[in-house]
Residue, then its C-alpha position, 0 to 999 in steps of 0.5 A: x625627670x618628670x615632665x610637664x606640658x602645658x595645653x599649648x604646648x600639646x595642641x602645638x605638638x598635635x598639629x603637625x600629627x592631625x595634618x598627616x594623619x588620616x582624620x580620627x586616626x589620632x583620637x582612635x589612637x588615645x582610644x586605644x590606649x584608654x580602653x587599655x587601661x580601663x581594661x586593665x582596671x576592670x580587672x585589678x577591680x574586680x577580677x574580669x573584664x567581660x561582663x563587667x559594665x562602663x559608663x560614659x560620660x560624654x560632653x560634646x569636645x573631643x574628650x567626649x570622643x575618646x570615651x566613645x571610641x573606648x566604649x567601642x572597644x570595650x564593648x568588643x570585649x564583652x563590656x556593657x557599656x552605657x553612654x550618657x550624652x550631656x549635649x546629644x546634638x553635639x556628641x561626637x559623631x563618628x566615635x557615637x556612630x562605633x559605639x552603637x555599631x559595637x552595641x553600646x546603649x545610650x541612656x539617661x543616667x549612668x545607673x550603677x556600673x564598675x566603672x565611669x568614664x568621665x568625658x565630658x570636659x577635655x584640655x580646652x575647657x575652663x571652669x567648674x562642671x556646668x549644673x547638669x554635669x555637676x548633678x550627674x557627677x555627685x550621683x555617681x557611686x563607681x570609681x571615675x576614670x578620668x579621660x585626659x584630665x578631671x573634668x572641671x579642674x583647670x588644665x594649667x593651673x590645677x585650680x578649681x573654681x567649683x564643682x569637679x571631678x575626682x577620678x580614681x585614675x586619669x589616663x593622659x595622652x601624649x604628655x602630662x599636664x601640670x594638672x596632672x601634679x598639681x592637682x594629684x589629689x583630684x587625678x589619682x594615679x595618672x597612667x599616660x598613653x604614648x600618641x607619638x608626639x614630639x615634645x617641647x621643652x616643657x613648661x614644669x619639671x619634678x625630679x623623680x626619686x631616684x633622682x633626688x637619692x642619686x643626687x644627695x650629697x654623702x661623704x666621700x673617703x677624701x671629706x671631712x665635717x667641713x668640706x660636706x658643707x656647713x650651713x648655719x641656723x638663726x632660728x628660734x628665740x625666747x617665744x619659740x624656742x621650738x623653732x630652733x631645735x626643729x630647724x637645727x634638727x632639719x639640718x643634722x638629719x639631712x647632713x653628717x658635716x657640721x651645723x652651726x647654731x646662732x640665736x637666744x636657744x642655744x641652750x635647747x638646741x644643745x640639749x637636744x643636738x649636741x653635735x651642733x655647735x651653737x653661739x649666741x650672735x651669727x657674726x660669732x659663727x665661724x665659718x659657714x657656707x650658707x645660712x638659714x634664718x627666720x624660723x621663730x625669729x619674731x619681726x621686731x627690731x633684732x629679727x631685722x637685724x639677723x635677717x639683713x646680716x644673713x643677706x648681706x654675706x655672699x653666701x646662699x640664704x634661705x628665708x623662712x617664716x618671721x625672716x619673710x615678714x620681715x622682708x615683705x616689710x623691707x623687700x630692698x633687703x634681697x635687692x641685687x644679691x649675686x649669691x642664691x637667695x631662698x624664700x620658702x613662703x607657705x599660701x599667706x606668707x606669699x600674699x603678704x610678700x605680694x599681696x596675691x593670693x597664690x591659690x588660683x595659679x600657684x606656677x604663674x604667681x611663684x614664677x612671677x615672685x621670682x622673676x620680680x625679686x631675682x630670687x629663688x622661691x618654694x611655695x609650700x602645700x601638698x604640690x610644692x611649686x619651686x621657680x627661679x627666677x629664669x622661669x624654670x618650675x620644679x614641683x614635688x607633689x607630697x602624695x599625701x598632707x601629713x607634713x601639714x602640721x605645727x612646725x614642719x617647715x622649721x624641719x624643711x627650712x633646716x634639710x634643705x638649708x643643708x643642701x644648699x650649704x653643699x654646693x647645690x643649686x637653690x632650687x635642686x636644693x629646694x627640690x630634693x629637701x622638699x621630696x625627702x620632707x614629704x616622705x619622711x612626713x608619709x613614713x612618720x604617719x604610717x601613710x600606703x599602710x593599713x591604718x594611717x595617723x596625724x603627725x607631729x614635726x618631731x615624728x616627721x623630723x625623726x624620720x628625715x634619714x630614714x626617707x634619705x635611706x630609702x630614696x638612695x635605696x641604701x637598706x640600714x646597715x646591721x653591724 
C-alpha cells in the first residue's frame, strides 16, 4: 500500500524531529537525499555529473533551502551551479551562506543548465506562482526538478489555480503527499528521500499492483461458475445498445463465473457474449450476487424503475451513468441501504448529484458524497479518487489518459461490477478494477512504447485479461 499524508500530518511528524535535532540538521538531511538524486539524474541524462551545470530557483521558504544546501553539494561534486533568488532579503541564509562557500554563483536568470531546481514554493504554500516566478518558470528550456512538490500546485488537493510548475521529477521528503497522486502529471516520477519521520495514519491510500493482482479473484479447484460470483447487467437500451455489450463485456473479461444480462439489448450482447446469459426484465435473472445498473439506460420512467429494483435487493449495487441522473433526481432511493452501494460518477455527473464541482478538492468533495449519501463513491479522471464513507480514500493514479474515451466507463462499470459480485469490499473493489482499467487502457494505446495512439472502448475492453495477467504477473499459457 502506497501512502499519502497530507501537510499536516507531516509538520506534526516533523516536530518532534526539529525539537531534538540540532537546528538545520533536519533540512541538511533532505538536502542530501536531493543532491542524491539530482546527481543521479545528471547522470541518467546526460552521462556525468561533474561539469554539468544546475540552476536553482529559490523562494524565500524552506524549499528554497533545500535547494541551497543541495546546490552546496553539487557544487562539491564539480557541478556548476547558479541560484536565482526570487526575494533575496528573504533567502535562506545558512543554506545561501554553504552555497557561495562552496562556489556557487548567485545570478539573475538561470540561463540554460542540464538541470533546475524548482525552490521556490514549499508545502506551505498555496496558490498559483506569483508573475515573477511564473515569468522565470515559462522561460525555462531544462528539465525541472521539483524540491518536495511543484511549486504552484496545491499540496493536499493537487488543484491549481493558475500558473505552476511541471517537473520531470519531484523528489519528497519524508513522506508522499496527496499531490504527489493527484497531481501525477505535474510531479513526474516522484523519488521520496527517508527523513526518519514517524508517520500517522495516513490521510489517502492506493493499492500497488502487486497488490491488486494478489488479490484478484481466480477459481479455485473447489469453484464452480456460481461460487466465482455472478453479478448482473442492466445496461443499454434501444438508443444505446453500445452500453450494453460494453458493460456485459467488462464483466466477462474480468470474471470466469457467470455474468447475467437484463435489458432491451440482449440480442447485441449475445451476438457479441454468448456465454452471457441474457433476459429481457432483471426480476427474470435468476440469481445474482451484486448488480450493475445505469449504463445507457436513459432517465424516463422505465430507468427509474430498473434503478429503484437494483437498489432495493440486499445485494451490492453499483450506479452508473443514466442510473446517477436518475439518483440525482431521486437521491432517497440509496436512503438506508444495509448492503454496499457504488456510485461511479465522472466530474459532471458528481455536480449533478451535488451540485459541486469536484475539481478544486477531488478528495475533500467525494469524501463528503460518501459520508452525506452513506455510500461508497469512485470519481472518475486520470487520478481515480474512491471514499467510503468512513472517510477511508483509495486513489489509482491511471499514469496516462487513454482511458479517456466514448464508452469506458461502461468497460470499468462492468470489471468492477464483477469483483463485487466476488465478495470483495465496494471500495477494494473499485480500486482494483480501476488499476486494471487503466493499464489495460495503457496497453490498448501502446503507451511506455515508442509510438503511442487513441483508443476506442473496445480496444480497451479487448485488453482487460491481458492487464489482469500482467498484474498477477501470470505470463500466457502455450499449450
Amino acid at each position: 500500500m502506497r501512502e499519502f499524508h497530507t501537510v499536516d500530518q507531516v509538520r506534526a511528524a516533523e516536530a518532534p524531529l526539529l525539537a531534538a535535532l540540532p537546528d538545520g540538521a533536519l533540512m541538511r538531511r533532505a538536502a542530501h537525499g536531493l543532491a542524491r538524486v539530482v546527481a543521479s539524474e545528471l547522470r541518467s541524462r546526460t552521462g556525468g555529473v561533474a561539469g554539468r551545470s544546475v540552476s536553482l530557483l529559490v523562494g524565500s521558504g524552506d524549499n528554497g533551502g533545500d535547494a541551497l544546501w543541495a546546490g552546496a553539494l553539487l557544487r562539491r561534486r564539480g557541478v556548476d551551479v547558479r541560484a536565482v533568488l526570487l526575494d533575496p532579503a528573504r533567502a535562506h541564509g545558512p543554506g545561501l551562506a554553504a552555497l557561495r562557500a562552496a562556489g556557487g554563483r548567485v545570478v539573475a536568470d538561470p540561463g540554460d543548465p542540464d538541470l533546475v531546481l524548482d525552490g521556490i514554493v514549499g508545502i506551505s504554500g498555496r496558490g498559483p506562482l506569483r508573475p515573477a516566478a511564473a515569468e522565470l518558470v515559462a522561460a525555462v528550456i531544462a528539465p525541472i526538478v521539483a524540491v518536495d512538490l511543484p511549486s504552484g500546485v496545491d499540496p493536499d488537493t493537487g488543484a491549481t489555480s493558475g500558473p505552476a510548475v511541471t517537473a520531470a521529477v519531484t523528489v519528497a521528503f519524508g513522506a508522499l503527499k496527496p499531490v504527489h497522486v493527484l497531481a501525477a502529471s505535474r510531479c513526474g516520477r516522484v523519488e521520496l528521500v527517508d527523513i526518519g519521520l514517524d508517520l500517522p495514519v495516513p490521510s489517502i491510500s492506493a493499492l500497488t499492483p502487486d497488490e491488486v493482482g494478489a488479490r484478484w479473484p481466480l477459481p479455485g479447484a473447489g469453484d464452480d461458475k456460481y461460487s466465482q460470483g455472478v453479478v448482473g447487467v442492466i445496461a443499454g437500451g434501444a438508443r444505446y445498445p453500445g452500453a450494453a455489450v460494453l458493460c456485459a463485456g467488462g464483466a466477462v473479461a474480468a470474471t470466469s463465473g457467470m455474468v447475467r444480462y437484463a435489458g432491451s439489448a440482449a440480442p447485441q450482447v449475445l451476438s457479441r457474449w454468448p456465454e452471457v446469459v441474457a433476459v429481457d426484465a432483471a426480476a427474470d435473472a435468476g440469481r445474482v450476487e451484486a448488480w450493475v445498473v445505469g449504463p445507457g439506460i436513459g432517465t424516463g420512467a422505465a430507468a427509474r424503475e430498473v434503478v429503484a429494483f437494483a437498489l432495493g435487493t440486499d445485494l451490492p449495487v453499483l450506479v452508473d451513468a443514466d442510473g446517477l441522473s436518475v439518483l440525482a433526481a431521486e437521491p432517497g432511493l440509496v436512503a438506508g441501504r444495509a448492503a454496499p452501494t457504488l456510485l461511479t460518477p465522472h466530474a459532471g455527473e458528481f455536480e449533478r448529484l451535488t451540485g459541486v464541482d469536484p475539481t478544486g478538492d477531488r478528495v475533500g468533495r467525494t469524501r463528503e458524497l460518501a459520508d452525506r449519501w452513506g455510500v461508497t463513491v469512485l470519481l472518475k479522471g486520470r487520478a481515480t479518487v474512491i471514499a467510503d464513507p468512513d472517510g477511508s480514500v483509495l486513489v489509482n493514479e491511471a499514469g496516462g489518459s487513454a482511458a479517456a474515451t466514448a464508452g469506458s466507463g461502461d468497460v470499468l462499470a462492468g470489471v468492477i461490477g464483477a469483483l463485487l459480485s466476488t465478495g470483495l469490499a465496494a471500495s477494494t473493489a473499485a480500486a482494483m478494477g480501476a488499476r486494471a482499467h487503466s493499464l489495460a487502457a495503457a496497453l490498448a494505446a501502446g503507451e511506455g512504447s515508442e509510438v503511442s495512439a487513441p483508443i476506442s472502448a473496445t480496444a480497451l475492453l479487448s485488453q482487460i485479461r491481458a492487464a489482469i495477467r500482467i498484474l498477477r504477473a501470470q505470463p500466457v499459457l502455450k499449450l
